[in-house]
C-alpha positions as a printed NumPy array, in Angstrom:
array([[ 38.771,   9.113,   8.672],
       [ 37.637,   7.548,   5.751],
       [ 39.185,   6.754,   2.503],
       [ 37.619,   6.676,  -0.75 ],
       [ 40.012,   4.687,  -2.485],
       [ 39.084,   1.894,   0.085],
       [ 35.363,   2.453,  -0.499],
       [ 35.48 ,   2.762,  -4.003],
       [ 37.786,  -0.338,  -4.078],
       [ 34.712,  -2.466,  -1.924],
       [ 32.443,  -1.032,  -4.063],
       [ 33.912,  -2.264,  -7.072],
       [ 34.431,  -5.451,  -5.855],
       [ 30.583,  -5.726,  -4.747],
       [ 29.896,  -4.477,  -8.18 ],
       [ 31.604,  -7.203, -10.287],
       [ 30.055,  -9.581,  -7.513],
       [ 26.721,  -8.187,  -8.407],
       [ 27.154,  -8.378, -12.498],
       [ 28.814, -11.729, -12.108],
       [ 24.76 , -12.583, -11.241],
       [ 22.512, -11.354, -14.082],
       [ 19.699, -13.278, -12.851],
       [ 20.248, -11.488,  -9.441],
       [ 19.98 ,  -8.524, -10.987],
       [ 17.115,  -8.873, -13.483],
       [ 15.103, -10.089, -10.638],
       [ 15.866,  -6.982,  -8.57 ],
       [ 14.615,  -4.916, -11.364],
       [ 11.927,  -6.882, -12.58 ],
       [ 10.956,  -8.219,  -9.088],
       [  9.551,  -4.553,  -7.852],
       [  7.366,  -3.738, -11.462],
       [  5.723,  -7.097, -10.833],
       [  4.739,  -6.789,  -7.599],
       [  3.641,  -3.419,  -8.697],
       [  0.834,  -4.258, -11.146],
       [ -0.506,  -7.698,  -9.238],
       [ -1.077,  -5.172,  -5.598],
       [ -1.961,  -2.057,  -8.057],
       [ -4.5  ,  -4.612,  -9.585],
       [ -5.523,  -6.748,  -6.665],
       [ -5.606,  -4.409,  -3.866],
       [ -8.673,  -2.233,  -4.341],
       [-11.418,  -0.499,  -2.181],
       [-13.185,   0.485,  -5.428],
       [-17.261,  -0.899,  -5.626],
       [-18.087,  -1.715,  -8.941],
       [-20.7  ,  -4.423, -10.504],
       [-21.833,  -4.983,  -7.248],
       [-24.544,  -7.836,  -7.988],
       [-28.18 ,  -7.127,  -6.94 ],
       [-30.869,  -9.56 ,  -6.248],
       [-34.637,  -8.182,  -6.231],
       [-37.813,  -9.286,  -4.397],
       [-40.217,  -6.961,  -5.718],
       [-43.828,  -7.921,  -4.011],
       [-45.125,  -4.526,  -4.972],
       [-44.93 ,  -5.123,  -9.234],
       [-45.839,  -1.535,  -9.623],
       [-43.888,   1.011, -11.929],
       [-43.014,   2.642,  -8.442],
       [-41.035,  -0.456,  -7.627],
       [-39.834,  -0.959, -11.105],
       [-38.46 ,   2.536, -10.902],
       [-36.518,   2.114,  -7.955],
       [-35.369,  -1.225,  -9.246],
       [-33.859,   0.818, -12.221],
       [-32.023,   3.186, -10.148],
       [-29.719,   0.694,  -8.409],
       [-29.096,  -0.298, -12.254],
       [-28.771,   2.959, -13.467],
       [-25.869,   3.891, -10.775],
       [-23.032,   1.817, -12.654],
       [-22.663,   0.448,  -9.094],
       [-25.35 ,  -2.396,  -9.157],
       [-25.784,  -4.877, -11.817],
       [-28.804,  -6.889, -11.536],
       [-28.018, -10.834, -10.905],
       [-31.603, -11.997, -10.334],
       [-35.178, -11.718,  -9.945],
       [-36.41 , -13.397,  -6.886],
       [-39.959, -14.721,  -6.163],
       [-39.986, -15.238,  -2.165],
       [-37.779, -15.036,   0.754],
       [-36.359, -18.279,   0.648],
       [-34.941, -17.479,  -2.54 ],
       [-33.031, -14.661,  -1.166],
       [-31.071, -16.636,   1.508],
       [-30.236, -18.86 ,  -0.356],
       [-28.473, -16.185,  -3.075],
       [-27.111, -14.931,  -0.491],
       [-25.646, -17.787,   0.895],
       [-23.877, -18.978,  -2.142],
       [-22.552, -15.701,  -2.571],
       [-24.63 , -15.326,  -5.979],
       [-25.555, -11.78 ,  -4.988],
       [-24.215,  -9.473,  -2.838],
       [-27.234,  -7.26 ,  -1.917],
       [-30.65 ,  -8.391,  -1.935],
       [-33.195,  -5.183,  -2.307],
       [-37.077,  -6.659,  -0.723],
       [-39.683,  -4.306,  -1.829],
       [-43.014,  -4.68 ,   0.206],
       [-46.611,  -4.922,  -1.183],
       [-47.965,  -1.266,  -0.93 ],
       [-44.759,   0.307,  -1.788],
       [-46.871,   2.561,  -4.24 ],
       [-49.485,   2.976,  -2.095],
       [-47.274,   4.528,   0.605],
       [-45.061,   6.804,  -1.883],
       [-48.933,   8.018,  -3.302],
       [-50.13 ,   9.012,   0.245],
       [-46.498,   9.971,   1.222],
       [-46.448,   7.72 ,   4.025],
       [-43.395,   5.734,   5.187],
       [-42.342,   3.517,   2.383],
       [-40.304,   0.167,   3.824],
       [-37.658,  -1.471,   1.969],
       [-35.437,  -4.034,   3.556],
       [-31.789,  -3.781,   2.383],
       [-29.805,  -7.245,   2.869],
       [-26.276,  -6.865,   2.698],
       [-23.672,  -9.953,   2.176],
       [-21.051,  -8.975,   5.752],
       [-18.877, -11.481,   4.84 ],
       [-16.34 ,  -8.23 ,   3.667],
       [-16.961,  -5.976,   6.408],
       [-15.066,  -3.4  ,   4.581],
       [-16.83 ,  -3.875,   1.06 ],
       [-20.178,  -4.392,   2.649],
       [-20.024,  -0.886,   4.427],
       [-19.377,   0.725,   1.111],
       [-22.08 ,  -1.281,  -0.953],
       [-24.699,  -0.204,   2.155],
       [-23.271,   3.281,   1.788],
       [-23.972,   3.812,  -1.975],
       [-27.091,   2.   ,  -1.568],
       [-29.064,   4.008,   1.03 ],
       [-27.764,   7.116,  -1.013],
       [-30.441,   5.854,  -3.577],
       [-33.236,   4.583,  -1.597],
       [-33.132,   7.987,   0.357],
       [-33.065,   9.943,  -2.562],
       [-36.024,   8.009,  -3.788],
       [-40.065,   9.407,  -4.106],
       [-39.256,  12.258,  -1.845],
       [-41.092,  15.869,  -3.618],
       [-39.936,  18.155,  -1.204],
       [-39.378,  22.41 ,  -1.02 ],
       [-35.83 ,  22.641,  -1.558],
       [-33.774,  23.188,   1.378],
       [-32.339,  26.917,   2.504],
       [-29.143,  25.995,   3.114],
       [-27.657,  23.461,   0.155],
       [-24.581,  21.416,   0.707],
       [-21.928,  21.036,  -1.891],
       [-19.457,  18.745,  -1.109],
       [-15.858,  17.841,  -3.347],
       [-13.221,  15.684,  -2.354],
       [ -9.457,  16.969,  -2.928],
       [ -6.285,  15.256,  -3.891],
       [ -8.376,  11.995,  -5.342],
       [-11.399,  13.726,  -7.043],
       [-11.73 ,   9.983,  -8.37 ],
       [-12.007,   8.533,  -4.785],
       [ -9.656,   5.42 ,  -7.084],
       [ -8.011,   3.165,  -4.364],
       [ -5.003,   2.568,  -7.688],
       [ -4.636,   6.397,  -6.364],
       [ -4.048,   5.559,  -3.041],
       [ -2.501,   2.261,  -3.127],
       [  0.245,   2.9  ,  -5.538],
       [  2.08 ,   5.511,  -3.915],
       [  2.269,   3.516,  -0.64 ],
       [  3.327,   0.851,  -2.575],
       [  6.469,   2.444,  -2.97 ],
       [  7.52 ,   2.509,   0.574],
       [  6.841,  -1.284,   0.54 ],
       [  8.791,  -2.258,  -2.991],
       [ 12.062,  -0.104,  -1.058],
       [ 11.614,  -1.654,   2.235],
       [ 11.154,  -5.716,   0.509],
       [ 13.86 ,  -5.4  ,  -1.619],
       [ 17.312,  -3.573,  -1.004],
       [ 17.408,  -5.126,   2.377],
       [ 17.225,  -8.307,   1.262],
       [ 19.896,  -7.907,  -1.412],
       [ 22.332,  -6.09 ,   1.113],
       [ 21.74 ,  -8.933,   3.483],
       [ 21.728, -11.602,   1.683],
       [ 25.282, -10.459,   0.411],
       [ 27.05 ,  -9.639,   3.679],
       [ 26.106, -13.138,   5.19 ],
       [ 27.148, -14.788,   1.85 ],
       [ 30.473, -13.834,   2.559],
       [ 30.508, -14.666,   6.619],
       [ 29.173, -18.48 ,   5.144],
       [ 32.309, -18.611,   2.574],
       [ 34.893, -17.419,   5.049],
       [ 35.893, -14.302,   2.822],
       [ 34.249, -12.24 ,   5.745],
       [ 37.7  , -12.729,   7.855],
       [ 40.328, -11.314,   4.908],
       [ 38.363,  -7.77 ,   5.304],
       [ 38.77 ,  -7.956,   9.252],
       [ 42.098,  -8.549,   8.519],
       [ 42.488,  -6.004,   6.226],
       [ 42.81 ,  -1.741,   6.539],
       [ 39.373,  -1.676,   6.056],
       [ 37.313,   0.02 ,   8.577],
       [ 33.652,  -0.383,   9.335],
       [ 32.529,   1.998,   7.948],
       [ 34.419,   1.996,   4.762],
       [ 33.319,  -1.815,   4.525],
       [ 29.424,  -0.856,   5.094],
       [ 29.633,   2.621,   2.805],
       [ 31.85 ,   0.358,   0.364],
       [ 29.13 ,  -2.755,   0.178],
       [ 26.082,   0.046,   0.403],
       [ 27.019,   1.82 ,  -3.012],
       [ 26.124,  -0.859,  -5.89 ],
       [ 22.66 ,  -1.873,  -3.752],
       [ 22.325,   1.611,  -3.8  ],
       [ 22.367,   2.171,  -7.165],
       [ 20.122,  -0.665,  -7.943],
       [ 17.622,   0.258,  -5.081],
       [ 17.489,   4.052,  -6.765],
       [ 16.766,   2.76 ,  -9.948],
       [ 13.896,   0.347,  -8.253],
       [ 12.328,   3.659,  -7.314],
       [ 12.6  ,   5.699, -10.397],
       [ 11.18 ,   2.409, -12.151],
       [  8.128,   2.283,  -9.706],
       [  7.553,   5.697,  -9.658],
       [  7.465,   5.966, -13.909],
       [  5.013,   2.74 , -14.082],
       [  2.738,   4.383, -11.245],
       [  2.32 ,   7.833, -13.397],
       [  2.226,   5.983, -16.797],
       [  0.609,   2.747, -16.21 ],
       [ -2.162,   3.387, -13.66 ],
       [ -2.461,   6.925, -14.519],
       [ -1.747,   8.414, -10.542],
       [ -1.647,  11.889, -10.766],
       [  1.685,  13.373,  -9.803],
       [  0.608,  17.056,  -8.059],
       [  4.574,  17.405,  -6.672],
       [  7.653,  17.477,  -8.018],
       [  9.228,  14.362,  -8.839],
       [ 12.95 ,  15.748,  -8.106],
       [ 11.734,  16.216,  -4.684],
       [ 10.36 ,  12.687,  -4.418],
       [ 13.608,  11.002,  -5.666],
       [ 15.958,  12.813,  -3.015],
       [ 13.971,  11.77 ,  -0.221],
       [ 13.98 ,   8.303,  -1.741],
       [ 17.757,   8.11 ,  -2.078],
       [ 17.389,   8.586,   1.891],
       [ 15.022,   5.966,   2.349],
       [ 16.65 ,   3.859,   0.05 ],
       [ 19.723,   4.224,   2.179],
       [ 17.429,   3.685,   5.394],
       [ 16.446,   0.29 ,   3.972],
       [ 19.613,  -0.693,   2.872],
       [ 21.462,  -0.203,   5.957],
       [ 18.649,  -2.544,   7.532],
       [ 19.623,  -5.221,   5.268],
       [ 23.089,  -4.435,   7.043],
       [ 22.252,  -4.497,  10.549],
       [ 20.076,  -7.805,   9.619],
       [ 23.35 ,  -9.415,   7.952],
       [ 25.645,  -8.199,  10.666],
       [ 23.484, -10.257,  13.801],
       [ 22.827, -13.362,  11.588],
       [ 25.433, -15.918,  10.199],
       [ 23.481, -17.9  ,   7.548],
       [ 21.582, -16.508,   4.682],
       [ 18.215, -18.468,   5.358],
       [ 17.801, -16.91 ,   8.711],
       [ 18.886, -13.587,   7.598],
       [ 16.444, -13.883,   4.724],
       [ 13.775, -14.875,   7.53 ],
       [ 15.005, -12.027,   9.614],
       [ 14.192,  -9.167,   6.329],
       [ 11.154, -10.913,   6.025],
       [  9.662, -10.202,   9.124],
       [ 11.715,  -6.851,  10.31 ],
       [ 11.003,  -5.685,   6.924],
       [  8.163,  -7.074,   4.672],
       [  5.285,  -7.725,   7.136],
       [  5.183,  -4.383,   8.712],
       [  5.741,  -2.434,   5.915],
       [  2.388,  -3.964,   4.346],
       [  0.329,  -3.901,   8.155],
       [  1.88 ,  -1.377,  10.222],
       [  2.785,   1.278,   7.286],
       [ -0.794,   2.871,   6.446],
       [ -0.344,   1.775,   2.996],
       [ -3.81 ,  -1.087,   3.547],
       [ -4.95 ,   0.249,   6.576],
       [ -5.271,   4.128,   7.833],
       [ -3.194,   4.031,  10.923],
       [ -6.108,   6.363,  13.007],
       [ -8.317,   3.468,  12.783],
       [ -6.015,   1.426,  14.705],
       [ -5.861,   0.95 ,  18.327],
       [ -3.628,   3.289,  20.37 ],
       [ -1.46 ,   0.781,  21.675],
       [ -0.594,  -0.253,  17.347],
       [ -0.536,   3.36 ,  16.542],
       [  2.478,   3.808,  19.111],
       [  4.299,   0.685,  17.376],
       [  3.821,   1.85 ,  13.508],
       [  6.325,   4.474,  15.032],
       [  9.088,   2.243,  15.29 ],
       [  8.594,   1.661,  11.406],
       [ 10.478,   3.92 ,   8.909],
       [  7.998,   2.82 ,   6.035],
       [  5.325,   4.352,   7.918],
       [  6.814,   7.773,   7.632],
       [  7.563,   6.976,   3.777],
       [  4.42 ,   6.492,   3.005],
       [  3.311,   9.956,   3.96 ],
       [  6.383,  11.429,   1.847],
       [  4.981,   9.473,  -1.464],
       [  1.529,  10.059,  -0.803],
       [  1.889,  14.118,   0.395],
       [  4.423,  14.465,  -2.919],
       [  2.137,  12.714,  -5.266],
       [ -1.457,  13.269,  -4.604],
       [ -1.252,  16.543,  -2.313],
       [  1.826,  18.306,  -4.114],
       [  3.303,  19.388,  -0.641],
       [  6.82 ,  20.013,  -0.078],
       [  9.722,  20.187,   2.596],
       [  8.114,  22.924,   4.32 ],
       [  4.803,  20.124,   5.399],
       [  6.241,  16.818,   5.085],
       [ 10.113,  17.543,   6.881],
       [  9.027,  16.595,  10.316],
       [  8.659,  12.555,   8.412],
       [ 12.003,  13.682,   6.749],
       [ 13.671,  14.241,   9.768],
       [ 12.509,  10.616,  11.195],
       [ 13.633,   8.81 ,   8.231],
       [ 16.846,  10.614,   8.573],
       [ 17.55 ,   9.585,  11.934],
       [ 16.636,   6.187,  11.941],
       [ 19.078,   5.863,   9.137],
       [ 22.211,   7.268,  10.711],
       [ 20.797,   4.645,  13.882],
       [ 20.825,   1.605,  12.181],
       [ 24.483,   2.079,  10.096],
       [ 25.603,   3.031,  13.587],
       [ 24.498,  -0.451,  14.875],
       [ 25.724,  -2.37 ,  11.675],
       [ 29.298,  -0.704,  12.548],
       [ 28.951,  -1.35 ,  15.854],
       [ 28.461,  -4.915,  15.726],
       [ 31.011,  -5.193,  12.803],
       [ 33.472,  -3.421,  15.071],
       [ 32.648,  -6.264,  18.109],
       [ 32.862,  -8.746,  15.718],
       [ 36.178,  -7.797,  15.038],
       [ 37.361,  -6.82 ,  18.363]])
């Protein structure tokens, strides 16, 4: 059974350990807001100022109109006016544009007599991803282009829920704060268990009263603390700097986060329980940690897009799960009664990985 005099007496001890370190813990708190605004800044799918190279062979208002609806988009900005082909690859291959738009001699002509108009779209692939979205927005305009036509009987309207915007910031951000939890606390928590095994303090607790799982719960508490106040930090910068709507309630979204703060913590543990030095065990968070919470979590890359075989091992990630918490509390406004079958996950790999910590601490021992 466990005794909270013991715990609270580890804790306290971990505590003035911590506080001992201010630099420790000013980078713990400053750490997560920085790495906040550079991915909330860097990481975007957004399309804007795309720059457009023109060939226009035609020189008829026709072609200068359909010149001035790329510019008029907001998407396309006009780089340059090219006079042959030649000129084109060669923009394109120093990366001075990104789409070249080749209008043909008789491009009036055509539109007049409604025949077939031809216009050659060439599209920088170097950023597959990008370059999908630039072709996207442009054939929207050349489609919509010269055509006089009855309207159609049936007329599609089309809206897009929970990120009216279609802003990545509103789609990166939240996921960002199943990677800040999973980078940080289990490094800390780590990084101070092995600390001890390399000073040789380790063997006075398995000497002492202690049990496991009064050590773990004891160590857990302060990292705990700092962790949950990681996440209310995050989560305040994310609503008031970058402006992500918040359609749930933030209560909610803080007690799920205690849980996966306590998930990610007591991987930290199990990491500093099977390592003895604090440069492998900071190698160890790293790549447990770190690396699949950015790949494997959803948070870049939709996890339907990926092959079956990687779908099956995101499942072994607990970010993965988080990441559909932040984003179903924040954009969607759902609750317990959508998002508790990811709950229940999280919740279970937690009580699985403290049971391994105590179970190597207790073979350690033995």
């Amino acid at each position: 059974m466990m005794n909270p005099r013991r715990i609270a007496a580890v804790a306290a001890k971990e505590a003035k350990e911590v506080l001992r370190d201010p630099i420790t813990v000013g980078v713990a708190l400053i750490m997560p807001l920085i790495m906040l605004l550079l991915f909330g800044y860097a990481i975007t799918l957004d399309v804007d100022d795309i720059t457009l190279g023109v060939l226009d062979e035609d020189r008829t208002p026709a072609s200068r109109q359909l010149t001035e609806a790329f510019t008029a988009s907001g998407v396309f900005q006009l780089e340059r006016e090219l006079t042959d082909p030649h000129a084109v690859e060669r923009a394109l291959q120093r990366g001075e544009i990104r789409l070249a738009l080749i209008i043909p001699p008789g491009f009036e002509c055509a539109l007049t007599r409604h025949e077939p108009s031809p216009v050659q779209l060439l599209v920088d692939g170097t950023y597959s991803a990008t370059a999908t979205l630039v072709s996207s927005h442009a054939l929207s305009i050349t489609s919509g282009f010269g055509h006089e036509a009855p309207p159609p009987a049936l007329q599609l309207e089309t809206r897009v829920w929970y990120n009216p915007s279609l802003s990545s910031v509103h789609t990166v951000v939240p996921g960002l704060y199943a990677v800040i939890l999973m980078a940080f606390p289990p490094l800390l928590t780590a990084l101070a268990l092995v600390r001890e095994k390399e000073t040789g303090t380790i063997t006075q607790i398995y000497a002492s009263p202690l049990s496991s799982v009064e050590f773990l719960a004891g160590k857990l508490i302060p990292y705990a603390i700092i962790a949950f106040v990681q996440m209310a930090m995050v989560i305040a910068v994310g609503f008031l700097w970058f402006g992500v709507p918040f359609q749930g309630s933030v209560a909610f979204l803080l007690a799920i986060s205690l849980l996966y703060v306590l998930c990610t913590l007591g991987i930290g543990l199990l990491v500093s329980a099977v390592t003895r030095t604090q440069l492998v065990a900071l190698l160890a968070v790293l790549i447990v940690t770190l690396m699949p919470s950015l790949l494997f979590s959803g948070m870049l890359f939709p996890i339907f897009t990926m092959p079956y075989v990687v779908q099956l091992y995101t499942l072994a990630f607990p970010g993965r799960y988080f990441v559909d918490i932040s984003r179903g509390v924040v954009l969607k406004g759902v609750g317990l009664e959508v998002l508790w079958p990811s709950i229940a996950i999280v919740a279970v790999y937690t009580l699985l990985v403290f049971a391994l910590a105590a179970w190597r601490l207790k073979k350690k021992v033995a």
